[in-house]
N, C-alpha and C positions, 0 to 999 in steps of 0.2 A: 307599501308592500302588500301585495293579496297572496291568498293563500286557500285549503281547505277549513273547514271547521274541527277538525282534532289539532293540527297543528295551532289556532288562533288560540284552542284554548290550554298547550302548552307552554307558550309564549305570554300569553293575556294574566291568565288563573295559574295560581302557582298550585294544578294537580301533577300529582305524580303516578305511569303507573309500570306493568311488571316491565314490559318493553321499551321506556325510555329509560328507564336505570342506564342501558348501554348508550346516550347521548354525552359525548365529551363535554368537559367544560363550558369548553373553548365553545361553543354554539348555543349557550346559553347568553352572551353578551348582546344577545339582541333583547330580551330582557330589561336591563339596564338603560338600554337605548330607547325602548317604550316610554320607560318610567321618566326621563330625561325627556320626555316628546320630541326627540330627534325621529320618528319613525312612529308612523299610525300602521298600523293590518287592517285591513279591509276583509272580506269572504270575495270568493269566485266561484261561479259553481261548475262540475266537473264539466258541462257541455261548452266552457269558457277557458278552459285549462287545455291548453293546447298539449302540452305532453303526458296530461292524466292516459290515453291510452297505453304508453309503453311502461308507468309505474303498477297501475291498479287491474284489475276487474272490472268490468262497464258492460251494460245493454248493447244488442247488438245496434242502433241506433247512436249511441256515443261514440263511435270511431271515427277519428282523424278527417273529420270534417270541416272544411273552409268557411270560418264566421262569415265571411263577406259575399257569400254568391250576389249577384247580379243577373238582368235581364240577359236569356240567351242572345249568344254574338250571332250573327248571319253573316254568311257569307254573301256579298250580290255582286254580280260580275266579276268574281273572283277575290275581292275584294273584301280585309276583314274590319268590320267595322269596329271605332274607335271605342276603347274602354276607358273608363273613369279612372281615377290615380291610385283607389282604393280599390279596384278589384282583385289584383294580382297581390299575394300575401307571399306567397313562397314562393323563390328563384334558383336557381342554378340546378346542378343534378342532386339525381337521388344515391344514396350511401346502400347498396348491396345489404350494407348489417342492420339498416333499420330493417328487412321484416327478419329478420334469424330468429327475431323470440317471439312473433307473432301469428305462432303456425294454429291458433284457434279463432283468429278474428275469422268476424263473418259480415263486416261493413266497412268500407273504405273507400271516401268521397277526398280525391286531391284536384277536384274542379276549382280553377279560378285560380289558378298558379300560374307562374313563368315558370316553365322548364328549360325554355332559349332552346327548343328546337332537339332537345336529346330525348334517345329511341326511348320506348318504355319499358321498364326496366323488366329482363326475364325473370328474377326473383319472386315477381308478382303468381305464378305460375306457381309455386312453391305455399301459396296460402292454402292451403286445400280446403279451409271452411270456408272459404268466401263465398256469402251470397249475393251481395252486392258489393260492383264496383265502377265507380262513375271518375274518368277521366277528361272528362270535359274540359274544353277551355282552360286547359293548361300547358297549349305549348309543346305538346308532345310530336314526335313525327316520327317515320318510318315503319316499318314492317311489323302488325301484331304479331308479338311473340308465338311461337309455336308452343311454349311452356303454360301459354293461359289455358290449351284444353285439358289442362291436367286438372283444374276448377271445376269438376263436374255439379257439385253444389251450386255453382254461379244462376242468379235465376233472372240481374238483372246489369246489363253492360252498356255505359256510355262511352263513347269515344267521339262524340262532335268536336267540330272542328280542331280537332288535330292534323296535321301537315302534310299530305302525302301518305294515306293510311293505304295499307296493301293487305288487302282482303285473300290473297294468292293462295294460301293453308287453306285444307281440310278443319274447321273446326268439328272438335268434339264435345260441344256444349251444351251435352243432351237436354238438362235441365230450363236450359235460357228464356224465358220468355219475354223478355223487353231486350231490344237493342236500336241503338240511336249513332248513326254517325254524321249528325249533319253538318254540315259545314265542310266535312274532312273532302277532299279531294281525291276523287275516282275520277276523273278524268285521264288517267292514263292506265288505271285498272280494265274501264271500261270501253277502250280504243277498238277500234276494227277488227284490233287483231290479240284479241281477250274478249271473245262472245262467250266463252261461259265464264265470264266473271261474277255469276252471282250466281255457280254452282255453288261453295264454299256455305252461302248463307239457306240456301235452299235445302240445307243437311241437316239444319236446326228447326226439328217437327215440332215441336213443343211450342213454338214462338208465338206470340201473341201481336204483339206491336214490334214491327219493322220500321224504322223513320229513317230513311233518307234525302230529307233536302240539301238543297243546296250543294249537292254533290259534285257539280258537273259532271254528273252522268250524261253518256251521249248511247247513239243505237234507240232501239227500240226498249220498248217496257219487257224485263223478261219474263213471260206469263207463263213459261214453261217451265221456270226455277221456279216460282213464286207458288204455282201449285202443287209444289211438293211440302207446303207449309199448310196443311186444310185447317191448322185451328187459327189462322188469321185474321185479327180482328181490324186491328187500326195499320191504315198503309198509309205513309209519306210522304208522297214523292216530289214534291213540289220543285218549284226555281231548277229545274235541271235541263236538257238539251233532249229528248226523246224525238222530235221532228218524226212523228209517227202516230199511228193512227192509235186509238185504245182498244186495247184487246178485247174480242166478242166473251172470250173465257173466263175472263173476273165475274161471269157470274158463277162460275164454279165454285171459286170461294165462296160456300154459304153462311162463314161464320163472320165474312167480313160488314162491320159496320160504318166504319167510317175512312173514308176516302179522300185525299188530297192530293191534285196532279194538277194545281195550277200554276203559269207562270212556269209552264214544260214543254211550251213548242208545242203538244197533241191536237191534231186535226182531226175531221170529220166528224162524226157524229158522237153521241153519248148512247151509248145500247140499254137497254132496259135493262136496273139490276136489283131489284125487289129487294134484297138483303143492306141494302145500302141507308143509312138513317141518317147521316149526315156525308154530305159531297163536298169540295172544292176544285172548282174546275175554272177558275176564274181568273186573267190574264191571259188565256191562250185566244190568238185573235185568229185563227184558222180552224178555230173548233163550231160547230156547227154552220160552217158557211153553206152546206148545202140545204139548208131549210130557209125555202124563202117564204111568203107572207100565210100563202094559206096552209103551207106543211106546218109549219112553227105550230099552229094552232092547230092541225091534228095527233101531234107528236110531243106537245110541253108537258104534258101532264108524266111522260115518263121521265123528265130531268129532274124531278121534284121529290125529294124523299124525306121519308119520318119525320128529322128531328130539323134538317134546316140543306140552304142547299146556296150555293155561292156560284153566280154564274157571269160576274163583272166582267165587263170591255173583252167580250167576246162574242163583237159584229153580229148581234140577234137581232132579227131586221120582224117587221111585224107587230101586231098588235097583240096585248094581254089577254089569253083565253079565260073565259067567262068561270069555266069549271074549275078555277082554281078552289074553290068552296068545297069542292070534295074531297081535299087533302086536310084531314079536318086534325091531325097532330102536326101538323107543320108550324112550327117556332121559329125560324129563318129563312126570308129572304131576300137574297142579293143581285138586281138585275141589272146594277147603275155602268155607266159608261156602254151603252149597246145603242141600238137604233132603234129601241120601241116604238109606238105609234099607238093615234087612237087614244081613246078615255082608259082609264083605272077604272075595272070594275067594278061598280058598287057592293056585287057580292062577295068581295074580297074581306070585309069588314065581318062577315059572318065566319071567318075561319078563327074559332074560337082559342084555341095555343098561339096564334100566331104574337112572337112578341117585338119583331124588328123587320123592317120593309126596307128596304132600300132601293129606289128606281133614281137616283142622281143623274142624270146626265145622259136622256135619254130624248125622245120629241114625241113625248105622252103631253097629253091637253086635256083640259079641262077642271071640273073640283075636286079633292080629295074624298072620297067617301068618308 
């Protein structure tokens, strides 16, 4: 039997004080049962006490958080991949009266549940402290409540892979700077005939980090919602269907740093975007087809940014420009599976941050510098 540490040591230490006088008897026989070694206590501490949030007081960090998270699930070709036996901890639906007494929480993590596919509940809408809330990977599907933009304190919102999410509401999440749905399926959100489906997200100015992979998203990127967000830092968009080209106006966003759109169908070229410190562009095999042996080497120095740059199995024909040595904070990169040609530069070695090279599978010859 576990427990807290006041109750071990009513049970344990025969103290008495003003507040247990009102303990019946009858609840003292465990007592008894100690002294009998039928029954040890153990301690548990409150971030292991599963229902310590609905008896006590707790940090905003101690709420109703899943012991067991696991690596995030992906979606790939629709597809949710397999979870361990131990991920999922809580199943069936949620009870309306669990939040009624919990109108000050300001953290609540029910990632890594089974919910068997029921909508999420409106009740959630009714937390008004809530500053975080991560649904992740719990099973959930249908329609975001229209009762969550009443959460104007909310600063950070998961809903990856959940079933069927419908972005369709106005939100009014003025505050929100993180949101994640990856996994969740827009694919019918973002059909032909729903082009501004990512009006809804383009409302929330505050935002920082937008993550949609794995969305099936289809259409183009929408660069026209996306720069109604100017403080955007970190963008997403990876494994989705865009079959278009990348927008010239991502260099608008000047707060954005880091970039992900690989393994999204995007063809043509990469446009020069100086704000960009880390890229992935890596898996689209239609993307820079138009640079053949001697553009590549007048033009690679602008695929190549800050902090690291990921440019795999995407048909880059040509040999490795010399001036890679000028990119002198460059920490990452990723050229493997393309058609390289020609020696590795020797002055490649004088890029001093650089701490990961990958040229795998490419028809480079000769020594390693």
């Amino acid at each position: 039997m576990y427990d807290n540490q006041a109750a071990i040591v009513l049970v344990v230490e025969l103290r008495f004080y003003s507040k247990s006088r009102h303990i019946k008897d009858q609840y003292h026989r465990v007592r008894e049962e100690i002294t009998a070694g039928e029954v040890e206590v153990g301690y548990i501490p409150s971030e292991a006490m599963h229902a310590d949030p609905l008896t006590k007081g707790l940090g905003a960090n101690d709420f109703m958080r899943n012991p067991n998270p696991q690596i995030l699930v992906r979606r790939t070709n629709g597809k949710l991949l397999a979870l361990t036996d131990d991920t999922w901890d809580l199943s069936g639906s949620i009870s309306p009266l669990l939040f009624s007494g919990l109108k000050y929480l300001e953290y609540l993590d029910l990632s890594w549940n089974n919910f068997h596919q029921f909508k999420i509940p409106d009740q959630l809408g009714d937390l008004l402290g809530l500053k975080y809330l991560n649904l992740s990977n719990a099973g959930f599907s249908g329609a975001i409540p229209n009762r969550l933009s009443n959460l104007s304190s909310l600063h950070t919102l998961d809903l990856s892979c959940a079933f069927f999410v419908d972005v369709g509401h106005r939100f009014q999440l003025t505050d929100l700077r993180f949101l994640a749905l990856n996994g969740a399926n827009l694919s019918i959100a973002s059909s032909a005939k729903c082009k501004d489906w990512a009006v809804p997200i383009s409302l929330l100015s505050k935002l920082k980090v937008l993550s949609l992979s794995n969305c099936s998203i289809s259409g183009p990127i929408p660069i026209n919602h996306l720069l109604n967000i100017a403080s955007l830092s970190s963008l997403y968009l990876g494994f989705n269907l865009f079959f278009s080209t990348i927008p010239p106006r991502l260099v608008n966003l000047t707060f954005l740093s880091d970039l992900d759109i690989s393994n999204s169908h995007v063809r043509g070229s990469i446009q020069h975007l100086p704000q960009i410190h880390m890229l992935n562009a890596g898996g689209n095999h239609d993307l820079l087809q138009f640079c053949n042996t001697s553009g590549i080497v007048k033009q690679y120095g602008k695929y190549f940014f800050s902090s690291g740059t990921i440019l795999a199995n995407n048909n880059i024909e040509g040999p490795m420009p010399p001036y890679l040595t000028n990119l002198s904070n460059l920490e990452y990169i990723d050229l493997s599976f393309n058609s390289l040609t020609g020696v590795i530069p020797s002055s490649i070695s004088h890029i001093g941050n650089l701490q990961a090279l990958n040229l795998y599978q490419n028809s480079l010859e000769g020594q390693i510098p």
